[in-house]
BASEDREN-833300 format. One record per residue: residue in one letter; x, y, z of N, C-alpha, C in turn. Coordinates in steps of 0.001 Angstrom, whole numbers, padded with zeros to 6 digits, always signed. Example, Ala and Ser with C-alpha at 12.3 -4.5 7.8 and 13.67 -1.06 7.14 Angstrom:
residues 2
A+013190-005690+007800+012300-004500+007800+013200-003300+007800
S+012850-002250+007080+013670-001060+007140+012900+000030+007870
***
This chain:
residues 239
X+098420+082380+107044+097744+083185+106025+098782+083925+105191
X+099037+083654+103875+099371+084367+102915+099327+085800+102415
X+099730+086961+102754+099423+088688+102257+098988+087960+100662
X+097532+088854+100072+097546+089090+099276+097474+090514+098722
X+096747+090070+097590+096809+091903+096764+095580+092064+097601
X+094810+091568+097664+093738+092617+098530+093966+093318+100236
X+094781+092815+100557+095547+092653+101571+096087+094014+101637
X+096856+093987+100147+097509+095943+100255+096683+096522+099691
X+095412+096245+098772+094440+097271+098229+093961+098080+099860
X+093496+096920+100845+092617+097119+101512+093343+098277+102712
X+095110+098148+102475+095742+098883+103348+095886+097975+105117
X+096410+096404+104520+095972+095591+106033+096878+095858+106680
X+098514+095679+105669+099580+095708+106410+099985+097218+107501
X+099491+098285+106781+099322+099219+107744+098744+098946+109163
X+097610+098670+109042+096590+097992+110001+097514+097442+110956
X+097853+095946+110731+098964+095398+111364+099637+096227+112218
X+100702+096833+112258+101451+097392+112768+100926+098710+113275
X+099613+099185+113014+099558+100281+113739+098444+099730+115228
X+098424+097985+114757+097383+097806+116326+098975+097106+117009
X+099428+096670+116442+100385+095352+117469+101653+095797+117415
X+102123+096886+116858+103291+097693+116904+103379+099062+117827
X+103065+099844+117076+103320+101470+117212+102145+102371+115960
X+100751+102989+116820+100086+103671+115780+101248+104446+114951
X+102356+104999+115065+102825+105895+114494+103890+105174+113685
X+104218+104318+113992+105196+103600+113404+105153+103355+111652
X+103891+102938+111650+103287+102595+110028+103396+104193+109520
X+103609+103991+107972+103720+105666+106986+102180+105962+106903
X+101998+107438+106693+100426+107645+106184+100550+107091+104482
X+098932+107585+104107+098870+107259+102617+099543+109027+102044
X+099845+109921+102749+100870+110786+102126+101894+110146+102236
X+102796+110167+103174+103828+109826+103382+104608+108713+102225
X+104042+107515+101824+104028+106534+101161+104171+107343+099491
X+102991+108211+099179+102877+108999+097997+104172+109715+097786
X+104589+110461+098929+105505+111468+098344+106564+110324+098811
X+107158+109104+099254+108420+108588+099259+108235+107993+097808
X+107328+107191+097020+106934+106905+095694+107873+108212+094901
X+106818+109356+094777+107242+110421+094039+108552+110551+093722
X+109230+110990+095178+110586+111383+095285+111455+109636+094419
X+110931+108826+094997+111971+108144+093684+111545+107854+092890
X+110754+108197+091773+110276+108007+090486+110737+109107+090010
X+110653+110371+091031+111946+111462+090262+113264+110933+089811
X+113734+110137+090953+114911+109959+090539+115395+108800+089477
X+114510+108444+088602+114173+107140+088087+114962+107499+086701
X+116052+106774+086184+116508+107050+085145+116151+107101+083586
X+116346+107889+082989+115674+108843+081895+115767+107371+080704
X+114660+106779+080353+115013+105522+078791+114923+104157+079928
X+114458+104283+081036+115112+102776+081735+113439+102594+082301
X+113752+101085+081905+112113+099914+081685+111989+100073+083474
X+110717+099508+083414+109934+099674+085173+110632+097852+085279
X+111709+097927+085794+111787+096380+086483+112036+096502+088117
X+111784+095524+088617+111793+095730+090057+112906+094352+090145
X+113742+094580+091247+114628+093063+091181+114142+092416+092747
X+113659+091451+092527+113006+090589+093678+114082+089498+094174
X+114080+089647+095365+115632+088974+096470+114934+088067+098103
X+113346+088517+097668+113130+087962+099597+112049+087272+098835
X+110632+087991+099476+109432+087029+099397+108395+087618+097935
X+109139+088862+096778+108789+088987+096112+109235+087930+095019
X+109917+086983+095210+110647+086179+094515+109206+084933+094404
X+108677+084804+095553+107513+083922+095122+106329+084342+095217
X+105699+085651+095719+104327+086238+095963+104586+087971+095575
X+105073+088094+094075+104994+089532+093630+103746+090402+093944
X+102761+089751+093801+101210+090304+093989+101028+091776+093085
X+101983+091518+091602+101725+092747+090602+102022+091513+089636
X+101407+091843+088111+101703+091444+086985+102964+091502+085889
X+103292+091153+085464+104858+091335+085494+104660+090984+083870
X+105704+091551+083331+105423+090921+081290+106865+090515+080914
X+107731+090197+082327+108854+089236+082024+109953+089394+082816
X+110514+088410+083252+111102+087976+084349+112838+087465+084125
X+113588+088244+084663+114734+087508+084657+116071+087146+085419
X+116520+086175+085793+117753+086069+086680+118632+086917+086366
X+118968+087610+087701+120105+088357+087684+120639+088456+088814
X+122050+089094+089016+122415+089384+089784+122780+091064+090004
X+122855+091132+091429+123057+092780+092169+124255+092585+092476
X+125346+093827+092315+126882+093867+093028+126777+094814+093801
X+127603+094449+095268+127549+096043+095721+127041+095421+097265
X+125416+094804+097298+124993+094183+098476+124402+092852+097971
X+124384+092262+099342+123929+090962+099625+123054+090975+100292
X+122171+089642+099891+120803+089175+100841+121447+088620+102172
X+120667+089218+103241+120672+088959+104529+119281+088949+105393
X+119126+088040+106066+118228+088222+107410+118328+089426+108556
X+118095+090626+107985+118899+091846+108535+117907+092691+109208
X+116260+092372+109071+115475+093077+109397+114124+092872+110747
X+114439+093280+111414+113159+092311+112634+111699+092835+112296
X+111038+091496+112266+109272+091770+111569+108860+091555+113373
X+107748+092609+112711+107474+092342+114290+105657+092545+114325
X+105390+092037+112773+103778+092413+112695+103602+091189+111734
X+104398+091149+110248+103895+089900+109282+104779+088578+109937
X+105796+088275+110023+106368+087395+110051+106735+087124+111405
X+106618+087652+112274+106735+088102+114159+105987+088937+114801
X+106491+089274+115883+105066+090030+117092+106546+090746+118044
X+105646+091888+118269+107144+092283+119457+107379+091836+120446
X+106947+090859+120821+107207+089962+121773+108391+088825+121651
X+108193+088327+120678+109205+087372+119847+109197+087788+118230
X+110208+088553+118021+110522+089342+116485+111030+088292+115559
X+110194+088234+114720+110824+087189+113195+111882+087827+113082
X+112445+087529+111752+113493+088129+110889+112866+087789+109528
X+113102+089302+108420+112889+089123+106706+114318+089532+106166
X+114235+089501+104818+115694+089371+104494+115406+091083+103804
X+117024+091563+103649+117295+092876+103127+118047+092991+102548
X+118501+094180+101936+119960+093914+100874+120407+094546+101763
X+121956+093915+102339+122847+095067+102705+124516+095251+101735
X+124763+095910+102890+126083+096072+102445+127217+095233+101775
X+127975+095048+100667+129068+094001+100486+128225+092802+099681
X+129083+092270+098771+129023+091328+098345+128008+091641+096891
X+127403+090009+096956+126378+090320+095591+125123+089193+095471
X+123740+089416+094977+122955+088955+095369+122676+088894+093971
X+122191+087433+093667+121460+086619+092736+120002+086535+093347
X+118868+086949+092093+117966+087327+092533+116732+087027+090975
X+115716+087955+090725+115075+087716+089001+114308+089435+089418
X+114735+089718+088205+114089+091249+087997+112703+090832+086849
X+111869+091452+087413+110399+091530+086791+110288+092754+086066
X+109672+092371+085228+109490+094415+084035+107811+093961+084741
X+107078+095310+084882+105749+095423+085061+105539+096070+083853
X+104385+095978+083631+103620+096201+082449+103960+098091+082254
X+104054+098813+081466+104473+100234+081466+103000+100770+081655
X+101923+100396+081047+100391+101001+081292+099855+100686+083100
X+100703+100123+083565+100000+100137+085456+100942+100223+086068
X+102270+100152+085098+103938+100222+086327+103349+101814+087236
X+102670+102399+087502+102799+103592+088442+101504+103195+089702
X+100463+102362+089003+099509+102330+090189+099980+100524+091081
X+100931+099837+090010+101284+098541+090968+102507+098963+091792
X+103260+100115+091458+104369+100980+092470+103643+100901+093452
X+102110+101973+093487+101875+102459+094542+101419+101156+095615
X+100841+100162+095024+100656+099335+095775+101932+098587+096738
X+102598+098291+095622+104217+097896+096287+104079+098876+097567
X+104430+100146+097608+105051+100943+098296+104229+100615+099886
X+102806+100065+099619+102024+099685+100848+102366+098579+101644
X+103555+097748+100859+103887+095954+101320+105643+096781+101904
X+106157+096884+101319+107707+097197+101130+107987+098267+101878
X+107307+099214+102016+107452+100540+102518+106486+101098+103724
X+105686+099864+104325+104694+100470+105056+105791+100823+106562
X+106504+100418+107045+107188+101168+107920+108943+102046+107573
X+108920+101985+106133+109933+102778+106242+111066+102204+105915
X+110979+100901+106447+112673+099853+106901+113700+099869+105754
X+113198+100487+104261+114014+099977+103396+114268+101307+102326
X+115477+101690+101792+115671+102773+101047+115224+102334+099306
X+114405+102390+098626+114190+102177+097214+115506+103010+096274
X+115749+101936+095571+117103+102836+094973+116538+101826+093619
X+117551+102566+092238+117117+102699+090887+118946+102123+090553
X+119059+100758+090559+120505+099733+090727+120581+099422+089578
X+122069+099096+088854+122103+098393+087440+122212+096575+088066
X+121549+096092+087438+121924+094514+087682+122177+094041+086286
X+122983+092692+086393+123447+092033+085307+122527+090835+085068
X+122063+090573+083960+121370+089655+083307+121965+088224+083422
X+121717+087361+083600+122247+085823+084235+122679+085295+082493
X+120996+085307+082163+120841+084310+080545+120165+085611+079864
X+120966+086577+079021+121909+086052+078538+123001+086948+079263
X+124347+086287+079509+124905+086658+080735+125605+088203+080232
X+126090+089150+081253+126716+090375+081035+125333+091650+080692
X+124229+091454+080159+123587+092410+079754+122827+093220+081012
X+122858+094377+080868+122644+095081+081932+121009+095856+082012
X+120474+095956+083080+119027+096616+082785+119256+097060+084359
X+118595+098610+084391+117879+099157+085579+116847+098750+086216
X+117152+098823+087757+115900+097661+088350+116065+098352+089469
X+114787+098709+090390+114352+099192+091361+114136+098123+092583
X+115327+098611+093612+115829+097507+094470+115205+097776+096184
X+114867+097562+096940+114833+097567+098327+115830+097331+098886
X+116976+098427+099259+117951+097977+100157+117528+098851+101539
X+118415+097438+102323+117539+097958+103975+118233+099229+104589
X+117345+099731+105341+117681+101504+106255+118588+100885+106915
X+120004+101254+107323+120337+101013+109017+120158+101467+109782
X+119856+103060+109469+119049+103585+110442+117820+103469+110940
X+117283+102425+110660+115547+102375+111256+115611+101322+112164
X+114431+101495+113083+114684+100759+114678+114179+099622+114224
X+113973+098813+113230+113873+097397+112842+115623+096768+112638
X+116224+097562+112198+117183+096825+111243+118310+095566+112417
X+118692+095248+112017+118904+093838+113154+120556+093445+112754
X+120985+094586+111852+122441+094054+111920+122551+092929+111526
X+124614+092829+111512+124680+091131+110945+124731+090366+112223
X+123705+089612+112244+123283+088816+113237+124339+087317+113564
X+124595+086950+114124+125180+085261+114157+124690+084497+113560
X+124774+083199+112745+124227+082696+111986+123286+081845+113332
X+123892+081381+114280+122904+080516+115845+121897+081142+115850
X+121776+082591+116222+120984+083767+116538+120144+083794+115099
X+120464+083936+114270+119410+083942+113123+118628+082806+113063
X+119255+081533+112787+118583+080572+113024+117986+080123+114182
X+117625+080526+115490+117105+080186+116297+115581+081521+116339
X+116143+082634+115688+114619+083389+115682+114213+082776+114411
X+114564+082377+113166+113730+082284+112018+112705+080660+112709
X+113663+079673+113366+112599+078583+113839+111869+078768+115213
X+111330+079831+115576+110834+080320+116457+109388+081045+115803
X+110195+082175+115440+109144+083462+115557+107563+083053+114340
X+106485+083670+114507+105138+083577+113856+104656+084920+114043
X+104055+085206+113078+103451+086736+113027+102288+086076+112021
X+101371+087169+111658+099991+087146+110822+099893+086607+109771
X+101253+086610+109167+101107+086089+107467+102246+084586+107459
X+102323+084058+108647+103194+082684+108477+104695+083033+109570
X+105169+081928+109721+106830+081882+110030+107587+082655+109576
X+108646+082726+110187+109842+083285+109759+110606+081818+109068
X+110222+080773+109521+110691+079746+108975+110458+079408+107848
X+108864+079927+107439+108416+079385+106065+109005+080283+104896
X+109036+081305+105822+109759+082557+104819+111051+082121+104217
X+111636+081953+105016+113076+081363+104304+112796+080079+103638
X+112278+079049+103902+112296+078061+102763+111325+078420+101171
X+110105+079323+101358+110086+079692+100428+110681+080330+099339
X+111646+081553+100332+112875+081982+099411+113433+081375+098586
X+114212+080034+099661+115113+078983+099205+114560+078511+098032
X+113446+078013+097920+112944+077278+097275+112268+078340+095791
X+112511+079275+095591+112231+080360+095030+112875+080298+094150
X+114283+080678+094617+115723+080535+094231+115939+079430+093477
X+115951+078358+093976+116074+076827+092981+115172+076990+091695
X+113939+077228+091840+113129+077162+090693+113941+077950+089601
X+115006+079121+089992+115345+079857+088721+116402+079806+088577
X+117003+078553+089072+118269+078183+088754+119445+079089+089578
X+119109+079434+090866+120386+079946+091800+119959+079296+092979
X+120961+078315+093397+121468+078306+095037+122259+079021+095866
X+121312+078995+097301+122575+080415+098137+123227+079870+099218
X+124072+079160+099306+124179+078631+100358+124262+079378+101622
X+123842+080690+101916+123540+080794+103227+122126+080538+103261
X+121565+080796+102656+120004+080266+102806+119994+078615+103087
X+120515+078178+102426+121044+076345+102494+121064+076330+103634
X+122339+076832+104432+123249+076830+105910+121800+076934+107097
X+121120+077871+106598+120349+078732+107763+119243+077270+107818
X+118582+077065+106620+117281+076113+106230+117641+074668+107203
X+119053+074209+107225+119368+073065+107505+119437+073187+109015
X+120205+074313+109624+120046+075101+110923+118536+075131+111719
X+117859+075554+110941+115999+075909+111231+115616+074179+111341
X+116057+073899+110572+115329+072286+110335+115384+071460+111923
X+116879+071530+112022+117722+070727+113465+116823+071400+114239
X+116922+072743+114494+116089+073248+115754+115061+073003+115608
X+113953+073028+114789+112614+072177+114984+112782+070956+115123
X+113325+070217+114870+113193+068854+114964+112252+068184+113986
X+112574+068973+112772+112308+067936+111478+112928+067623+110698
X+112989+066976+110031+114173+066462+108853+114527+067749+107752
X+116267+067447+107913+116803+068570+106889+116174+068415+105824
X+115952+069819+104813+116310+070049+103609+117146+069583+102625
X+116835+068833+101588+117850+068093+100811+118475+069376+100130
X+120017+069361+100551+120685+070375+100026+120532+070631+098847
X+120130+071468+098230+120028+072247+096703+121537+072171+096179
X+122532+072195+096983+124175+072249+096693+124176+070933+095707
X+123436+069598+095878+123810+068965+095139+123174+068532+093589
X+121770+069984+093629+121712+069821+092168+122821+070230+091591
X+122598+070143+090141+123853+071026+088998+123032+072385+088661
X+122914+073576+089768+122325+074689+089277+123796+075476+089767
X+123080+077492+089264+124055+078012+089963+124307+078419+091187
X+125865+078484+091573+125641+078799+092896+126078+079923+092914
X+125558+080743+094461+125654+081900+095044+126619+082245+095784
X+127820+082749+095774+128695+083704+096665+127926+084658+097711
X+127907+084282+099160+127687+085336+100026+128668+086801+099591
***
């Protein structure tokens, strides 16, 4: 099953995690409000509502968007850094979702939301992205792909290390043996990453750790690899 928007209208993902996790674990609907608030304070003065999408907002935004573009983030990189343990896993056997961390630089597509609902599709965001906390919202410059060098403010999810999800840099064995494993409410940890992957190609960036991991996941299930994306002519990604 797919999260949709009714999914966070209805407040499921809370739900989730407050039966098969920790009641306390999930944020209230204050809590969520005033972490919103506090960074829309800090939201820079002339700068458009874009959000830069790096995991599974890359193919299921579940907000309206009035234009979309490849870019890249300096500073952190996409990683499998976070243990799901309600959408994508169970605490029994913990998926993994991806996060920005530390180092490097992440090719990704920043979305502008519409300026007349950019504050009530925030709040919804904040119910998918933020329902336990795992990730610090920060207000990042990213660079424009096409046309290349131009710069726009974009509101990023980089992951907490301090929160009891975060999963460190994992082994690439160890990653790939929970992503072809783990199942939680809304699909695989496996499907998660090839959707990414496959996210990514559509807008013209390959990552080859996503490549590495997909081909990894594949062997351990025992289905046929992924035709490497390395050998279209798109761009590629520096871990």
């Amino acid at each position: 099953m797919t999260l949709s928007r009714r999914d966070l209208e209805e407040g499921r993902m809370r739900a989730i995690y407050m039966s098969t996790v920790d009641p306390h674990r999930a944020l209230s609907d204050d809590a969520l409000a005033a972490s919103l608030a506090a960074t829309l304070a800090k939201k820079p003065a002339g700068s458009g509502w874009w959000v830069f999408a790096y995991g599974s907002l890359l193919w299921n935004p579940l907000f309206p968007f009035a234009d979309a573009k490849p870019a890249v983030l300096s500073g952190l990189h996409r990683q499998f850094c976070l243990w799901s343990l309600g959408s994508r896993g169970t605490v029994d056997v913990p998926g993994l979702v991806l996060g920005l961390d530390r180092g490097g630089s992440c090719r990704g597509v920043a979305y502008r939301l519409p300026a007349r609902c950019a504050r009530v599709e925030l709040a919804l965001l904040w119910r998918r992205e933020m329902v336990v906390g795992s990730y610090k919202p920060r207000w990042l410059q990213v660079q424009q792909l096409h046309p290349a060098g131009r710069s726009l403010t974009a509101l990023a999810f980089v992951v907490d290390r301090a929160h009891p999800q975060y999963a460190g840099r994992l082994a690439m064995a160890r990653q790939a043996k929970v992503l072809a494993t783990a199942q939680g409410v809304f699909g695989s940890s496996a499907d998660y990453l090839e959707r990414a992957r496959i996210a990514l190609v559509t807008h013209g960036v390959v990552d080859p750790y996503l490549e590495r991991l997909a081909v990894a996941v594949a062997r351990l299930r025992r289905t046929p690899s992924p035709q490497r994306s390395s050998r279209l002519r798109l761009t590629d990604e520096r871990e």
